[in-house]
C-alpha positions as CSV (number, residue, x, y, z in Angstrom):
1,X,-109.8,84.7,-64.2
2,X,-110.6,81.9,-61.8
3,X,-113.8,79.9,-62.1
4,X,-115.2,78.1,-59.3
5,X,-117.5,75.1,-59.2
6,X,-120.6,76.1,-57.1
7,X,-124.0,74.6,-56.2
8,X,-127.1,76.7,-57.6
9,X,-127.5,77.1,-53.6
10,X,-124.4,78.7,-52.9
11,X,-124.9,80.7,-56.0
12,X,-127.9,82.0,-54.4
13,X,-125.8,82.6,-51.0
14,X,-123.3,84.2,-52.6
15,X,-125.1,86.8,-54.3
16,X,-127.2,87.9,-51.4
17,X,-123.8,88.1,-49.6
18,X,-122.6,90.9,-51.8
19,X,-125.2,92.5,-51.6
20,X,-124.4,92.9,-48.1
21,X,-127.7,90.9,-46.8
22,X,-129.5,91.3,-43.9
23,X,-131.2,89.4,-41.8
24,X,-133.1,86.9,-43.6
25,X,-136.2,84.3,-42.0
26,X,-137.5,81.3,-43.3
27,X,-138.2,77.4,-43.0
28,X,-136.3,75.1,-45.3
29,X,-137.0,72.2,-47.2
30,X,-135.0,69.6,-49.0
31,X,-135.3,72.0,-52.4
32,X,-133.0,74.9,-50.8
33,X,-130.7,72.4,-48.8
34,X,-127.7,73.5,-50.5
35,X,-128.6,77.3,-50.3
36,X,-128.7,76.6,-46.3
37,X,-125.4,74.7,-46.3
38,X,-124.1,77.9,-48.2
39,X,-125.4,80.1,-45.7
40,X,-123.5,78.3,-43.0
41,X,-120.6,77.9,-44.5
42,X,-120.7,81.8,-45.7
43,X,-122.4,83.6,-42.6
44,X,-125.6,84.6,-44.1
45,X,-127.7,85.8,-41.0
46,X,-130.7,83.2,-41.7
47,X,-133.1,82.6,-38.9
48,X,-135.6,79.7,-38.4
49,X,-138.7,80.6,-38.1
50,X,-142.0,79.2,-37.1
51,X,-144.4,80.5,-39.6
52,X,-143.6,81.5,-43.1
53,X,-146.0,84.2,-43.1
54,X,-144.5,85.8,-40.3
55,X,-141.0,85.7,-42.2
56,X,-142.5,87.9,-44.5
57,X,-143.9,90.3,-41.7
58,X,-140.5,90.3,-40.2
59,X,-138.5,90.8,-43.3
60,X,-141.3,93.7,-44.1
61,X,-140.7,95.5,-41.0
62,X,-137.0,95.4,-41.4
63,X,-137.4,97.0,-45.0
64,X,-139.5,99.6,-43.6
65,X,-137.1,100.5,-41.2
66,X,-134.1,100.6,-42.8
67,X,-135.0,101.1,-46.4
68,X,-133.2,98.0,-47.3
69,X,-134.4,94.5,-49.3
70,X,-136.0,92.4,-46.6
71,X,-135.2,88.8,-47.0
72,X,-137.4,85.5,-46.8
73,X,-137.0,82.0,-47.9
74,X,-139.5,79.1,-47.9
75,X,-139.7,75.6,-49.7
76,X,-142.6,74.4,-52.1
77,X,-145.8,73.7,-51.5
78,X,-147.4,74.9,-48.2
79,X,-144.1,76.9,-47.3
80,X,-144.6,79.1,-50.7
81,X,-148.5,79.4,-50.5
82,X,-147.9,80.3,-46.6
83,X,-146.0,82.9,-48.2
84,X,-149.2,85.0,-49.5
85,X,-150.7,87.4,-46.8
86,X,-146.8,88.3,-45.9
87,X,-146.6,88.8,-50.0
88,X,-149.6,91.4,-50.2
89,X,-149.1,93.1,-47.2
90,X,-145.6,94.2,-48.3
91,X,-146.8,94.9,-51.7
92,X,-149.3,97.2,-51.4
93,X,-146.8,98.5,-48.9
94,X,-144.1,99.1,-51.3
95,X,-141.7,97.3,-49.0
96,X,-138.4,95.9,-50.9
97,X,-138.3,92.3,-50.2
98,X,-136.3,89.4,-52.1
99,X,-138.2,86.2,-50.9
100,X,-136.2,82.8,-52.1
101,X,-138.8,79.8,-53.0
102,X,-138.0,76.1,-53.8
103,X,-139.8,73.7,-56.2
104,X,-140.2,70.6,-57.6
105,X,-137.5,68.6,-59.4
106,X,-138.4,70.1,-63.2
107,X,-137.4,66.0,-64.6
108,X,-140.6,64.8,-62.1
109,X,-142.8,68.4,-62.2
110,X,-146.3,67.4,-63.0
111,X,-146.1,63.7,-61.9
112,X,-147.7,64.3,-58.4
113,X,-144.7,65.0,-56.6
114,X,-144.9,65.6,-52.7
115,X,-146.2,68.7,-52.0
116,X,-146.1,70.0,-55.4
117,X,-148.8,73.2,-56.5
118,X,-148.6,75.7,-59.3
119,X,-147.3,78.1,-56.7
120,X,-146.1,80.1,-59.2
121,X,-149.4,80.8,-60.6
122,X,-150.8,81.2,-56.7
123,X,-147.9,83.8,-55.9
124,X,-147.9,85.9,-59.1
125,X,-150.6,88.3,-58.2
126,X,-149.3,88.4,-54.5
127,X,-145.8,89.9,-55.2
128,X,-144.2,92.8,-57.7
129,X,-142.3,90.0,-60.4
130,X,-142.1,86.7,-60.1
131,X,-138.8,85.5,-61.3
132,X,-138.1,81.6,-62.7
133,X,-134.3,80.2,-62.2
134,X,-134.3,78.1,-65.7
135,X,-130.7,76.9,-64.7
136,X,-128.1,77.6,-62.4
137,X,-125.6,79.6,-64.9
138,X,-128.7,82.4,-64.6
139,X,-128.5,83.0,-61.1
140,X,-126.5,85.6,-60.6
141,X,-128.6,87.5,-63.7
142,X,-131.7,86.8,-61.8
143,X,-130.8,88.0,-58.5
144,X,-129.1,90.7,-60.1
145,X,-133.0,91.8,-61.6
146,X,-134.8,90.6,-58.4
147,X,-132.8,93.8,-56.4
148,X,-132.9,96.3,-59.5
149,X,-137.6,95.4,-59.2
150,X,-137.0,95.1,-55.5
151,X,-135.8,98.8,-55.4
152,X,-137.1,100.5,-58.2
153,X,-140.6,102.7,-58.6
154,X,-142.8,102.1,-56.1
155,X,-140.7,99.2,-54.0
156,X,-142.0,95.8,-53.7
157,X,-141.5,92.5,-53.4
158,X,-139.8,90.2,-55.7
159,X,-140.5,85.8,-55.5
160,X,-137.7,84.1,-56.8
161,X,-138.6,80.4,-57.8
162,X,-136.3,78.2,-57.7
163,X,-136.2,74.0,-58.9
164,X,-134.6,71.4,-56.9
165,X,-132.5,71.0,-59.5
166,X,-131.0,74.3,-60.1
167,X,-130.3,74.5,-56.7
168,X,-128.4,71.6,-55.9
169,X,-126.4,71.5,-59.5
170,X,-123.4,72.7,-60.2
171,X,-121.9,76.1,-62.5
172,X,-118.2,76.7,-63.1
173,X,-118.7,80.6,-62.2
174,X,-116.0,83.2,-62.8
175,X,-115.4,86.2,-59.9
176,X,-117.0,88.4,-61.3
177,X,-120.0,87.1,-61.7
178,X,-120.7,87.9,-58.5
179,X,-120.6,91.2,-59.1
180,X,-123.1,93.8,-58.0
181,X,-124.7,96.9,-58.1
182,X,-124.8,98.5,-54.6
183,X,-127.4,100.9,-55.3
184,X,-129.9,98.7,-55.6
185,X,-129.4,97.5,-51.8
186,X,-131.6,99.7,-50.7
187,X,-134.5,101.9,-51.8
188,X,-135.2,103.9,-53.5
189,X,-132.4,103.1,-55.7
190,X,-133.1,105.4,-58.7
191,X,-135.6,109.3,-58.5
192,X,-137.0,110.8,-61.1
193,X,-138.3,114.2,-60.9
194,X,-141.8,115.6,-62.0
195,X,-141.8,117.1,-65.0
196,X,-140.7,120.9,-64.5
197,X,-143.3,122.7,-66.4
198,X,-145.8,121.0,-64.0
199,X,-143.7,121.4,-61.0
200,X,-143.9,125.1,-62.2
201,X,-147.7,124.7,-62.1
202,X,-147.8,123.5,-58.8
203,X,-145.4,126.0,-57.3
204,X,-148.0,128.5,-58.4
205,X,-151.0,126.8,-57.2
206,X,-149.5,126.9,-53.9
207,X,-148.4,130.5,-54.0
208,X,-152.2,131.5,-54.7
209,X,-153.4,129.0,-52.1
210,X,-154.5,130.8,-48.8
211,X,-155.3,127.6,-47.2
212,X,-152.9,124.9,-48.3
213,X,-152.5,121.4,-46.5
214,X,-150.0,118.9,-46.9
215,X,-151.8,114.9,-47.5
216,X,-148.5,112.7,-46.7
217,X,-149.1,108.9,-47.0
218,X,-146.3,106.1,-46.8
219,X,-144.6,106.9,-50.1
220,X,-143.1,109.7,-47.6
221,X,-140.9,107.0,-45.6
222,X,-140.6,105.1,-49.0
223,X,-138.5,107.6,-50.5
224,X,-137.3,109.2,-47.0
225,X,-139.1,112.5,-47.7
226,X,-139.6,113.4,-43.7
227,X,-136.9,116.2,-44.0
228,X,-138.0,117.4,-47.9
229,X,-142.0,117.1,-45.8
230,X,-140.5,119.2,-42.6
231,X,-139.1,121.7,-44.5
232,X,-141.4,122.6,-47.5
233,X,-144.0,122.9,-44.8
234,X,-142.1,125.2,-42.6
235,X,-140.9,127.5,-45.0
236,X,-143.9,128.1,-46.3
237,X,-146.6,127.7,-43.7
238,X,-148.3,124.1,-44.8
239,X,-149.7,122.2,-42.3
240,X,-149.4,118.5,-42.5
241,X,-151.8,116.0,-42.3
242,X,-151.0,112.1,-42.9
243,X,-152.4,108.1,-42.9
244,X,-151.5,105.6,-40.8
245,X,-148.5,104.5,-42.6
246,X,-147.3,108.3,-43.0
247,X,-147.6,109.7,-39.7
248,X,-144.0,110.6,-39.1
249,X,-144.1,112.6,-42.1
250,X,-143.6,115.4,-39.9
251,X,-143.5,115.0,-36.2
252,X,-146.5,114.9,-34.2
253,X,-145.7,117.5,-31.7
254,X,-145.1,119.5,-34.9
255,X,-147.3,122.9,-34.3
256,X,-147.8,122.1,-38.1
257,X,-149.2,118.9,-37.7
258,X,-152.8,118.7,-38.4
259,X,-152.7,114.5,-37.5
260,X,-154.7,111.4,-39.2
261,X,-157.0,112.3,-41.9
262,X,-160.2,110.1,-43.3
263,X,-161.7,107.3,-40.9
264,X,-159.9,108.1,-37.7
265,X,-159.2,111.8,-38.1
266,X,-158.5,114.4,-35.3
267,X,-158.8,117.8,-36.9
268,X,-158.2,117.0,-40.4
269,X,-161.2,116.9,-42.3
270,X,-162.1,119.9,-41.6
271,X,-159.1,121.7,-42.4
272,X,-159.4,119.7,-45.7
273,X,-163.4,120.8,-46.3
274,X,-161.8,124.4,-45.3
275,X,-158.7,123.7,-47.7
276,X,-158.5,126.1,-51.1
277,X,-155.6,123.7,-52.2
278,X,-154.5,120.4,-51.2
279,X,-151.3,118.7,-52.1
280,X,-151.6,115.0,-51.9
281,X,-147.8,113.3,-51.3
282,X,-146.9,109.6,-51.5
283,X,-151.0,108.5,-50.5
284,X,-153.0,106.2,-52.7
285,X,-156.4,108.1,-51.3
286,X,-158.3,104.4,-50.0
287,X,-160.7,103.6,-48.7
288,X,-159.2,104.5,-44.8
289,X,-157.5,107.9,-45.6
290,X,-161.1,109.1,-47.7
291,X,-163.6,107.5,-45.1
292,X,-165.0,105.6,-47.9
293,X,-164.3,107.8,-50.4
294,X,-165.5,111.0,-49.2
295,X,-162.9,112.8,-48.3
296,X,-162.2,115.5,-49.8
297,X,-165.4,116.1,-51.7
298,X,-165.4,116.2,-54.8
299,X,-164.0,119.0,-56.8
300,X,-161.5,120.3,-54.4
301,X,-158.1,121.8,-56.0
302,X,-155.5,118.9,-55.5
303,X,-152.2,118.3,-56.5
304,X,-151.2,114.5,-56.8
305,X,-147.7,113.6,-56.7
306,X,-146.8,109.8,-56.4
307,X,-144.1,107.6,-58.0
308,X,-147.0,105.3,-59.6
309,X,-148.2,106.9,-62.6
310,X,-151.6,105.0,-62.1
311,X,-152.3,105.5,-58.9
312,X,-153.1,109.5,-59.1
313,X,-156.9,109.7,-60.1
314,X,-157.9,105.9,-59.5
315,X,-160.0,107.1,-56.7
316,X,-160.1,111.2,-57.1
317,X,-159.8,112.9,-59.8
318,X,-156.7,115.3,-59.0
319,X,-156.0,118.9,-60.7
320,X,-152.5,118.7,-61.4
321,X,-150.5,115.6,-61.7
322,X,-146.6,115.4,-60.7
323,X,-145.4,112.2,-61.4
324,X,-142.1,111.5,-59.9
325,X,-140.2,110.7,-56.3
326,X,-141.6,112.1,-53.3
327,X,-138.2,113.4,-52.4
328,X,-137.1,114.7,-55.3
329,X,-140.5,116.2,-56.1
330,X,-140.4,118.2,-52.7
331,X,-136.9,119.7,-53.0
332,X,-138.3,120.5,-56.0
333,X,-141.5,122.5,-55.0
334,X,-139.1,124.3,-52.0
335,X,-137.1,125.6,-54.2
336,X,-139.4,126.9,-56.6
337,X,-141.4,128.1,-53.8
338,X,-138.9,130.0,-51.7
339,X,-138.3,133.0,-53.2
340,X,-142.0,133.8,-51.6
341,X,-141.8,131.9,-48.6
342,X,-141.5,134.4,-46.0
343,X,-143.7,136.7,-47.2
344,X,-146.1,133.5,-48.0
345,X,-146.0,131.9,-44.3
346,X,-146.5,136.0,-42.8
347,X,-150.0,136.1,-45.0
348,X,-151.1,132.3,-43.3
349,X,-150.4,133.4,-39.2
350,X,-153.7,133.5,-38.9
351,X,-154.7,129.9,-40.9
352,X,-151.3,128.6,-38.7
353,X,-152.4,129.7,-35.2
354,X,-156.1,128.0,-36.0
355,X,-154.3,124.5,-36.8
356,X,-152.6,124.7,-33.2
357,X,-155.9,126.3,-31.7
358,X,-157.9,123.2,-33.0
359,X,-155.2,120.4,-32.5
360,X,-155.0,122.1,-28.8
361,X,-158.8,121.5,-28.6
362,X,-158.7,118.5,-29.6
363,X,-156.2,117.3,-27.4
364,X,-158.4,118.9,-24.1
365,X,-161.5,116.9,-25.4
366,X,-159.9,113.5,-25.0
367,X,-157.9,114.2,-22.0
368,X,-160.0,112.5,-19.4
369,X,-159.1,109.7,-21.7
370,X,-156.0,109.9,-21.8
371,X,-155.9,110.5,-18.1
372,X,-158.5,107.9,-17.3
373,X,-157.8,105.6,-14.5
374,X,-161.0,103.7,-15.0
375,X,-160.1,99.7,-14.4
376,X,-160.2,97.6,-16.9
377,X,-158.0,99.7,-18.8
378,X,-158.5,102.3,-21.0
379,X,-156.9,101.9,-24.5
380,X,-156.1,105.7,-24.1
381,X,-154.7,105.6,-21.2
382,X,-152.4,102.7,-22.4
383,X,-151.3,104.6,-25.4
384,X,-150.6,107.5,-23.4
385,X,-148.1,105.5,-21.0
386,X,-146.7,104.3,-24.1
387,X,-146.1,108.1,-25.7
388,X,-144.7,108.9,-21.8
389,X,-142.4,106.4,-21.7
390,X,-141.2,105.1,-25.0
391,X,-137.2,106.8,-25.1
392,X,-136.5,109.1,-27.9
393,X,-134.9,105.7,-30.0
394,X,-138.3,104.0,-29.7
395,X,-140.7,102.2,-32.1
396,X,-144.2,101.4,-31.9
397,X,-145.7,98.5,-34.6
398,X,-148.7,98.0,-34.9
399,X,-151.2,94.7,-35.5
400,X,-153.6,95.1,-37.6
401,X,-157.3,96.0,-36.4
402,X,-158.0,98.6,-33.3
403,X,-154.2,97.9,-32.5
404,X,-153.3,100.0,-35.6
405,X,-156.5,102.0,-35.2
406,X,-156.0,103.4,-31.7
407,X,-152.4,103.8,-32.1
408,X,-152.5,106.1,-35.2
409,X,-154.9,108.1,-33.8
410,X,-153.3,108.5,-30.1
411,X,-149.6,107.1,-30.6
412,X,-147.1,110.8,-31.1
413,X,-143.8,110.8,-33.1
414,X,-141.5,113.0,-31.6
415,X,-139.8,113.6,-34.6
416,X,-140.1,113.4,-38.3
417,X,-139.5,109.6,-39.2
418,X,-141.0,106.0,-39.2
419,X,-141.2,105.8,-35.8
420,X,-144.9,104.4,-35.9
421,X,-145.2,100.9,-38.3
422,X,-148.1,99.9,-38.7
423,X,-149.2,96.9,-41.3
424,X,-151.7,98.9,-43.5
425,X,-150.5,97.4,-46.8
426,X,-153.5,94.5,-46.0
427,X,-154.1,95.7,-42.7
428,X,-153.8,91.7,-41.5
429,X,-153.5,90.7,-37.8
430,X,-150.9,88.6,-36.8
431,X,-148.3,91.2,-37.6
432,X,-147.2,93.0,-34.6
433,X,-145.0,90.2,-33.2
434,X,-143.3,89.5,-36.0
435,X,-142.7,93.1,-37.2
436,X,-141.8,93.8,-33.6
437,X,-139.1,91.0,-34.9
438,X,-137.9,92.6,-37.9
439,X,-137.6,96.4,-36.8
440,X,-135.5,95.4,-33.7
441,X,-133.2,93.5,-36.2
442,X,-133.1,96.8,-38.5
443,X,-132.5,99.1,-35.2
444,X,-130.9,97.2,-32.7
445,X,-130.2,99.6,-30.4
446,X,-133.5,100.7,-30.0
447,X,-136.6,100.1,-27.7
448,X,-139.1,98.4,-29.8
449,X,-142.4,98.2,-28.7
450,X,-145.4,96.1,-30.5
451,X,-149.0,96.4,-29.9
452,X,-151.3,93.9,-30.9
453,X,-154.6,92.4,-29.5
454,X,-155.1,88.7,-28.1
455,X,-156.7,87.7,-31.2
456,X,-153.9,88.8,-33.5
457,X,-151.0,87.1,-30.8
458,X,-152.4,83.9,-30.7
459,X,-152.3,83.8,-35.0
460,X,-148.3,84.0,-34.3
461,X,-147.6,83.1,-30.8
462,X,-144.8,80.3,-32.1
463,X,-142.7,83.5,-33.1
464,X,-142.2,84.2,-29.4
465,X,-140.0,81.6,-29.2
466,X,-138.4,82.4,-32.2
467,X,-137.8,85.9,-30.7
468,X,-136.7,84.0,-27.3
469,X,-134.2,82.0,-29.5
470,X,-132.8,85.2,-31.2
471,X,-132.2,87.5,-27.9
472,X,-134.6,89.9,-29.1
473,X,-135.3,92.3,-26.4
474,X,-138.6,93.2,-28.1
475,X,-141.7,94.5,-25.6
476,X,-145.3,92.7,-26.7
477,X,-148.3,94.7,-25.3
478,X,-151.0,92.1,-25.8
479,X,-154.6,94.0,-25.8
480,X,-156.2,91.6,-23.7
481,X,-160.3,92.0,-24.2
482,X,-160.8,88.0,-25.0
483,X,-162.3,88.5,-27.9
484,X,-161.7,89.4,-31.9
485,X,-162.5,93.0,-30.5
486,X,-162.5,94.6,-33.6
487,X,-165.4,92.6,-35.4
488,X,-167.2,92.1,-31.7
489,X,-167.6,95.9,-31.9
490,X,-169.1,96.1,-35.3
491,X,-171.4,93.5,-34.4
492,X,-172.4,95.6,-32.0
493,X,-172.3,98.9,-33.6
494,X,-174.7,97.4,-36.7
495,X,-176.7,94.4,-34.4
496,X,-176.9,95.8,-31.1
497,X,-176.0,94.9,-27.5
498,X,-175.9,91.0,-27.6
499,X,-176.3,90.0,-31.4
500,X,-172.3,88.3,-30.8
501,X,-171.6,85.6,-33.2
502,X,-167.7,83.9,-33.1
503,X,-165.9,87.0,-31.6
504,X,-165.4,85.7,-28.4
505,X,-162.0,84.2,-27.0
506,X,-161.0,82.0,-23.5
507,X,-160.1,84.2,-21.1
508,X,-156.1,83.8,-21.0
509,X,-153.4,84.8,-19.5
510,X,-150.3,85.9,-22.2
511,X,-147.8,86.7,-19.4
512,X,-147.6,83.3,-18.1
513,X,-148.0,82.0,-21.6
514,X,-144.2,83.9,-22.0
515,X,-142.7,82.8,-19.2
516,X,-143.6,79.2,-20.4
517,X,-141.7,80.0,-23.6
518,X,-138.7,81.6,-21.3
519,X,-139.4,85.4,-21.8
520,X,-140.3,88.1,-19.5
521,X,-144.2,88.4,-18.6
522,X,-146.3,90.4,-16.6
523,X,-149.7,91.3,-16.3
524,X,-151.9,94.3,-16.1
525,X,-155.0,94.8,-14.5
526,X,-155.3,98.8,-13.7
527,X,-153.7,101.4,-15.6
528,X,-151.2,102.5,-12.2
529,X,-149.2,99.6,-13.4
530,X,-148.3,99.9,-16.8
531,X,-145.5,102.3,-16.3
532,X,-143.8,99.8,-14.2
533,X,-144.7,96.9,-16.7
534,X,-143.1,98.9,-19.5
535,X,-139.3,100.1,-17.5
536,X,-139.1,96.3,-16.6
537,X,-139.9,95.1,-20.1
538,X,-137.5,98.3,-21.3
539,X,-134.8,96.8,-19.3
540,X,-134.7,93.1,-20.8
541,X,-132.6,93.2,-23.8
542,X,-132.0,90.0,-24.5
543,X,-135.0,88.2,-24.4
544,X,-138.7,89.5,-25.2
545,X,-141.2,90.7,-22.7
546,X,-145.0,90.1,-22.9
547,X,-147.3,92.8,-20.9
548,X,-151.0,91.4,-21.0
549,X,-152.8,94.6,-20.3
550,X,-156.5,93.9,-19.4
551,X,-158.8,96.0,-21.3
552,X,-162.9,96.7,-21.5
553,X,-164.9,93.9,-22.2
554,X,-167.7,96.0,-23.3
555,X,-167.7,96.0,-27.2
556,X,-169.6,99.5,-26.8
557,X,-166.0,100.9,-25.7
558,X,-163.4,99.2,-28.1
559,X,-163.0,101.3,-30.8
560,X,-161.7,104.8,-31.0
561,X,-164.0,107.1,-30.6
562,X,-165.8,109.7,-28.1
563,X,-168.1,107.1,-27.3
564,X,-169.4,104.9,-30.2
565,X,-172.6,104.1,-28.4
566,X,-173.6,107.2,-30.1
567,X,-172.9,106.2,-33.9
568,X,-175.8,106.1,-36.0
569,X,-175.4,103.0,-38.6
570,X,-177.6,102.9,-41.7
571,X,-177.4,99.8,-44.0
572,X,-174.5,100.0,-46.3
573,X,-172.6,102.3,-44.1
574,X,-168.4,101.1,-42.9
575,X,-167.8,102.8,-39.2
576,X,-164.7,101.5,-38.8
């Protein structure tokens, strides 16, 4: 068997190689030098970025998309702890991510060297497992773990730290130590099912159940459930209701699908307060999708199925437990159900037909909205252009803040899948851009779409040219209200008209900011222009487009609501 001298770097290299790698982001140092030279030399899609944070974001989105382990890289120091918000987002996520980190020298650790931190101690928390290379002869073995953590359970993301060193010595390797599993390229790599007797429990909770509802959060696009979601609810006349991160679960022109539940709901809650039985899929229950913690109230019949043991009853106590894959679980629960279906979804016409009566009303209360050709622009009005014109192929990410907000209330999938990615793992701004980034990389035939405000684009407006570099024909809407909207409208909501304090931005204009960088940029002052501004931007595929859409400056008006002039605020109370 031959054995090949090889750097710790190309070790590395090689073993993300067979694992068929991705696109990876990151900014190097001298620590990883040989790891870059490798990826040269080998073809590893890396890409420079500006920002190690936003590699993260990037990678993230990517995983999200297409269920396989996002890649990052950064050196020691500032590059690692830039690596944090990135880290958490994609963790509480349950993104699969494999992020590469160099450190100091382990002969000179300890003796001040240049940009030296316990970063391992700083990043532990922040990611799934933190793994130490202790020499180079162990890489293959660690990388080999770092995918099995990566895609196992609830996904995640796994930090591998890696001495100068290690990186740039030297193994004799043999072949096959570069050897792989490939199921652990993506996730989820391995299902278990809930336990049968349970499943058994749950099949005839449901059959009693008059008034079942589906609760989907994102372990639903996690374990690619949409089809397992689509067809347990059809068959047996469940509507759906979802999060932020599930919406997709089923799609949203679904007569089944009941839309966002908790904070931002549209009909939900009240089909849950109505609910005799409520079956709770892939969803943590936080504080977004329970409006604090009050949704459902307490006592309600509820089935909890999630992948993490420990996550069913930290915030509600549930009635049955299934602990197991969302997908698996489902199929399960389908088939045990079927035998009644028919005769189940004939007694529920009635409970059916009120879900589309309600989501019809709905839909007619906020149509002048929608509609609304008020100047500045209407955030509903923008996310109905978007829903109009977005082709079948598209994606919408969302920043973090109203971005997120008013999309997952107004933005429609048209079809079961992750069409809507939104960063609600930390909920950070600063992420549309780059996620925008990462999902175009994951679908690149695709029209990819990010929404983020002003306040969140200038956090990451050095990954423009990054995108600009990579002939990503990505389309940026840029909420432009000149200020940090979301927390000028709480100060509002609890202070009053006036009581502003460090929420306001210059006045700027992002389209010429993109064609400084050398992308497509337009600007939007009244809403008759925005379906023009998007089939220009739809039609530049090799470089990004930047539509600065000018939106109300009056902070009564900037969250998503029927008019939150009219909220009452007590002290202690969260609106938004």
């Amino acid at each position: 068997m031959a054995q090949n001298e090889t750097t710790g770097g190309e070790a590395l290299a090689r073993m993300l190689m067979a694992h068929e790698a991705g696109p990876m982001f990151g900014m190097g140092g001298f620590q990883l030098l040989p790891f870059y030279d490798a990826a040269r030399r080998l073809g590893l899609q890396h890409n420079l970025i500006n920002d190690e944070r936003c590699a993260v974001f990037a990678a993230d989105a990517y995983a999200k998309v297409s269920g396989r382990v996002g890649l990052a890289d950064a050196t020691l120091g500032p590059g690692a702890t830039n690596l944090v918000t990135g880290l958490v987002e994609a963790l509480n996520a349950g993104s699969p991510l494999i992020v590469l980190i160099g450190d100091a020298h382990r002969a000179h650790s300890g003796k001040n060297m240049t940009q030296e931190t316990d970063q391992v101690a700083i990043l532990k928390p922040a990611c799934k497992e933190l793994l130490h290379v202790e020499s180079v002869d162990r890489i293959p073995e660690i990388i080999l773990r770092a995918y099995a953590v990566a895609t196992s359970g609830r996904p995640g993301p796994v930090v591998v730290n890696v001495p100068e060193d290690v990186c740039h010595g030297t193994f004799n390797f043999h072949d096959d130590a570069f050897d792989v599993d490939p199921a652990h390229q993506a996730a989820p790599a391995l299902r278990c099912r809930p336990d049968p007797v349970a499943a058994q429990q749950a099949i005839d909770m449901l059959v009693r159940a008059k008034r079942p509802l589906m609760l989907c959060g994102g372990g639903i696009h996690i374990s690619k459930a949409t089809e397992a979601v689509t067809q347990l609810a059809e068959a047996c006349g469940i509507p759906v209701a979802h999060t932020m991160s599930g919406k997709g679960a089923i799609a949203c022109t679904s007569p089944l699908n009941a839309g966002l539940f908790g904070r931002y709901d549209r009909i939900a809650n009240d089909l849950i307060e109505a609910s005799d039985c409520l079956l709770v899929v892939g969803c943590k229950l936080g504080e977004i999708a329970t409006k604090r913690f009050t949704v459902p109230v307490v006592g309600k019949t509820l089935i909890h199925m999630d992948i993490v043991a420990e996550e069913m009853g930290r915030t509600y106590a549930p009635t049955l437990k299934l602990w197991g894959d969302a997908k698996a679980g489902l199929e399960d629960l389908h088939a045990g159900l079927m035998p009644g279906a028919a005769v189940a979804r004939a007694s529920r016409d009635g409970y059916l037909k009120e879900v589309a009566e309600k989501m019809a009303t709905w839909r007619d209360s906020v149509a002048d909205r929608l509609n609304s050709d008020e100047t500045p622009v209407n955030m509903a009005r923008l996310i109905k252009e978007v829903n109009d014109r977005l082709p079948d192929n598209g994606y919408l990410i969302a920043d973090g803040g109203f971005a997120a907000h008013w999309g997952g209330l107004l933005f429609d999938t048209r079809k079961a899948a992750r069409e809507f990615v939104p960063d609600r793992g930390f909920a950070s701004i600063g992420y549309g851009l780059p996620g925008a980034m990462g999902v175009q990389l994951a679908a690149p035939d695709a029209t990819v779409v990010g929404l983020t405000g002003d306040g969140g684009f200038n956090m990451v407006l050095g990954e423009l040219e990054t995108a600009r570099r990579m002939g990503l024909g990505i389309t940026m809407i840029v909420v432009n209200n000149a200020a940090s909207g979301y927390v000028k409208a709480l100060q509002h909501l609890m202070y009053g008209d006036g009581a502003y304090q460090s929420s306001d931005l210059s006045e700027t204009n992002y389209a010429k900011v993109a064609e400084a960088i050398g992308c497509h940029g337009v600007r939007v002052d009244e809403p008759g222009q925005i379906a023009g501004a998007l089939e220009a931007a739809f039609a530049e595929r090799d470089r990004p487009s930047v539509i600065d859409v000018m939106v109300t400056r009056d902070p009564a008006k900037m969250l998503p609501a029927v008019d939150n002039r009219t909220v009452q605020v007590k002290r202690g109370d969260r609106v938004a």
